[in-house]
N, C-alpha and C positions, 0 to 999 in steps of 0.2 A: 113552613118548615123552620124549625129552629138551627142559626148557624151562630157558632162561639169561634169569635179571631181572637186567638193570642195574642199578645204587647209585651215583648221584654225591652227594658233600655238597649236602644238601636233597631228597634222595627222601625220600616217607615211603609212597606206596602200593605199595613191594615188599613188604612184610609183607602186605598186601592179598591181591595179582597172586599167593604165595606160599601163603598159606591157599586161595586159590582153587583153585589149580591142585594144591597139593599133597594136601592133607585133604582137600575135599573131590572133586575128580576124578581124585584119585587118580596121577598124573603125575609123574614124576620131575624133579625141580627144583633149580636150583642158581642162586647168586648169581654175579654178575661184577661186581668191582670197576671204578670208572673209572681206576683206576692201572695196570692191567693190560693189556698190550699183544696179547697172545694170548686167544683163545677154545678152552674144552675144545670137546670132541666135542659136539657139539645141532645140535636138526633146527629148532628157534625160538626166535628173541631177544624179549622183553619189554622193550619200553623204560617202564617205570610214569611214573605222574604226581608231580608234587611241585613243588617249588620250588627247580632245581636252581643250586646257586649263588646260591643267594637268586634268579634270574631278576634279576641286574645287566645290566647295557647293556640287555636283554630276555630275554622266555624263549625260553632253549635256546640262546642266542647262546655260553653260553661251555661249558656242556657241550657243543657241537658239535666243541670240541680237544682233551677231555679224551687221553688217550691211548688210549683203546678203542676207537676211532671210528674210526681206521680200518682194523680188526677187523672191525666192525660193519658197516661199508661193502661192503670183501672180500666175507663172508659174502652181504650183502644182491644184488649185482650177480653172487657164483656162481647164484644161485636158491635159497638157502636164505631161510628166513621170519623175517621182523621185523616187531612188532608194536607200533607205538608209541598209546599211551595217553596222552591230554590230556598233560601238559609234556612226554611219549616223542615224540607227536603234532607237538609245536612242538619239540622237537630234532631230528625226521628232517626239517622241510620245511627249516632251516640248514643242515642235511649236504647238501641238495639229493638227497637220495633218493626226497622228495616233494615235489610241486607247491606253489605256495602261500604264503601267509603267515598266522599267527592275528594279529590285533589284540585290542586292548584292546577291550571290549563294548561296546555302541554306546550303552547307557543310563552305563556308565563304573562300573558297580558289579560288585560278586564273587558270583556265584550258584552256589547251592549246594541244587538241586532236582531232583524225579523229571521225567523229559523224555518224550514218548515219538520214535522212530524208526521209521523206515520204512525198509525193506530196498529198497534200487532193481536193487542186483544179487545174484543168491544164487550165482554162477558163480565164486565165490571161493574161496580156499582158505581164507578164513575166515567166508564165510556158504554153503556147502554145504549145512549142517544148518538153516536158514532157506528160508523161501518167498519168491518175490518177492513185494513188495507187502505181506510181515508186518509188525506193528507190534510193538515191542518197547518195554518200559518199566525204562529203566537209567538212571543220575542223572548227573547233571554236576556241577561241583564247580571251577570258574575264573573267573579276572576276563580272562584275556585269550584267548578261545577261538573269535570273531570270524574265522570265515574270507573269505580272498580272496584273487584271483590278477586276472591282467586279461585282458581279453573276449578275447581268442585262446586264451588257456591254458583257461578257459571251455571255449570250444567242443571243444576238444580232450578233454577230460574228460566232454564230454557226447558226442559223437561214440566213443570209445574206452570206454567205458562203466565208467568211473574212479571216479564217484561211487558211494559205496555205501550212504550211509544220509545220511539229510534228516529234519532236524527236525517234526514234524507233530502232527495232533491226535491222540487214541486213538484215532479212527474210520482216521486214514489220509490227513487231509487239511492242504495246506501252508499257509501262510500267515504274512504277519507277526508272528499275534500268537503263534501255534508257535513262532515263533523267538526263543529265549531270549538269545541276545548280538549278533543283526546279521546272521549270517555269509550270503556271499554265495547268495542262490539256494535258503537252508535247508539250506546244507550241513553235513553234521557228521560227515562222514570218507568221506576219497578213498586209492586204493592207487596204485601208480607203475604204469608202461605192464606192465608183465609182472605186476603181480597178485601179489605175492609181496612186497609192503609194504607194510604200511595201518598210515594214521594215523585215529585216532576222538577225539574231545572225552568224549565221554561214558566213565563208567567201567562196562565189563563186567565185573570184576573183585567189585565191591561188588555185581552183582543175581545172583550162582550159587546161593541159597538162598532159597527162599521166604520163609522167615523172616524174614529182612531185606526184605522187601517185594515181590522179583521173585527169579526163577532164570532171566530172559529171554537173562541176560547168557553162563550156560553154555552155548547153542548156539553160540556164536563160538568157546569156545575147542574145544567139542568136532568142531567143523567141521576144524578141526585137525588132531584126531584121526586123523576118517576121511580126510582130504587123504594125511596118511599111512599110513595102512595100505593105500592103491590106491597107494602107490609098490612 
């Protein structure tokens, strides 16, 4: 399967999103420049996390013009898959590909810890390989990852079954104190109405290895996988 990682000045977890996906599951991979106005051939975009543009005005505010974007957009509204990851995460909800705003955390500090997740929907093309109701244990790593939208956009996401993973205990249960930055409702990554772009806070990216602490994070991209091989 073909995966394309984005690079704007101040990415740093494409080398990440690229060991992940390359060495270890083995996936054919290639970078895309933000200068670049065309996309090669791929079946999914990687937007990684970082600090793109240093995150002036805010994040993702100005990677949202870089000149790729809208490439990225094309791609996203044929039904091809985009995958945005914390800063990826807060440059797709700018493009308006997804719902939402991240804010700055509501304690106003930058965390950088193991979280766990709760799968709300596995009907995804990127949690197939997930159970509803699994807990997953993948890190987070932002200061501004604080989601929210307002109560209509809300209901729509809860109604439409958009929300895909909630902050929680290891057991599976939600609550304030599960919730590492604020975000509204324990949210911590929604996809757009057709399911074919998700944005996550947390990095899957960094748990494909036990070694490093979790491989929880490999069922998301291998979900992927089999999304495409039933095409």
């Amino acid at each position: 399967m073909r995966f394309g990682i984005t690079v704007f000045p101040g990415t740093w977890s494409d080398k990440d999103c690229h060991q992940a996906l390359g060495r270890v599951l083995g996936q054919e991979v290639s970078y895309i420049c933000h200068k670049d106005e065309t996309l090669p051939p791929l079946d999914c975009i990687i937007v990684p996390g970082g600090f793109s543009y240093g995150d002036y005005l805010r994040a993702g505010a100005i990677a949202r013009f870089s000149p790729i974007m809208p490439a990225i957009e094309n791609f996203a509204k044929a039904g091809g898959l985009v995958f945005g990851i914390c800063n990826g995460f807060q440059i797709l909800c700018e493009t308006g590909l997804l719902p939402g705003a991240l804010l700055r955390n509501s304690h106003l500090e930058y965390r950088c810890e193991w979280v766990s997740l709760r799968v709300e929907n596995n009907h995804t093309p990127f949690t197939r390989s997930c159970s509803a109701g699994q807990v997953l244990s993948i890190p987070i790593s932002h200061g501004e990852g604080r989601y929210y939208t307002d109560p209509e956009t809300q209901s729509e996401l809860e109604r439409n079954n958009q929300i895909i993973f909630r902050y929680c205990s290891p057991e599976g249960d939600t609550s304030p104190e599960t919730n590492p930055n604020g975000s509204l409702d324990n949210i911590a990554g929604v996809t757009n109405l057709a399911g074919n772009v998700l944005g996550m806070m947390p990095h899957p990216e960094r748990a494909c290895e036990s070694l490093l602490g979790s491989d929880d994070g490999a069922a998301l991209f291998k979900s992927i996988f089999s999304e495409h091989i039933t095409k």
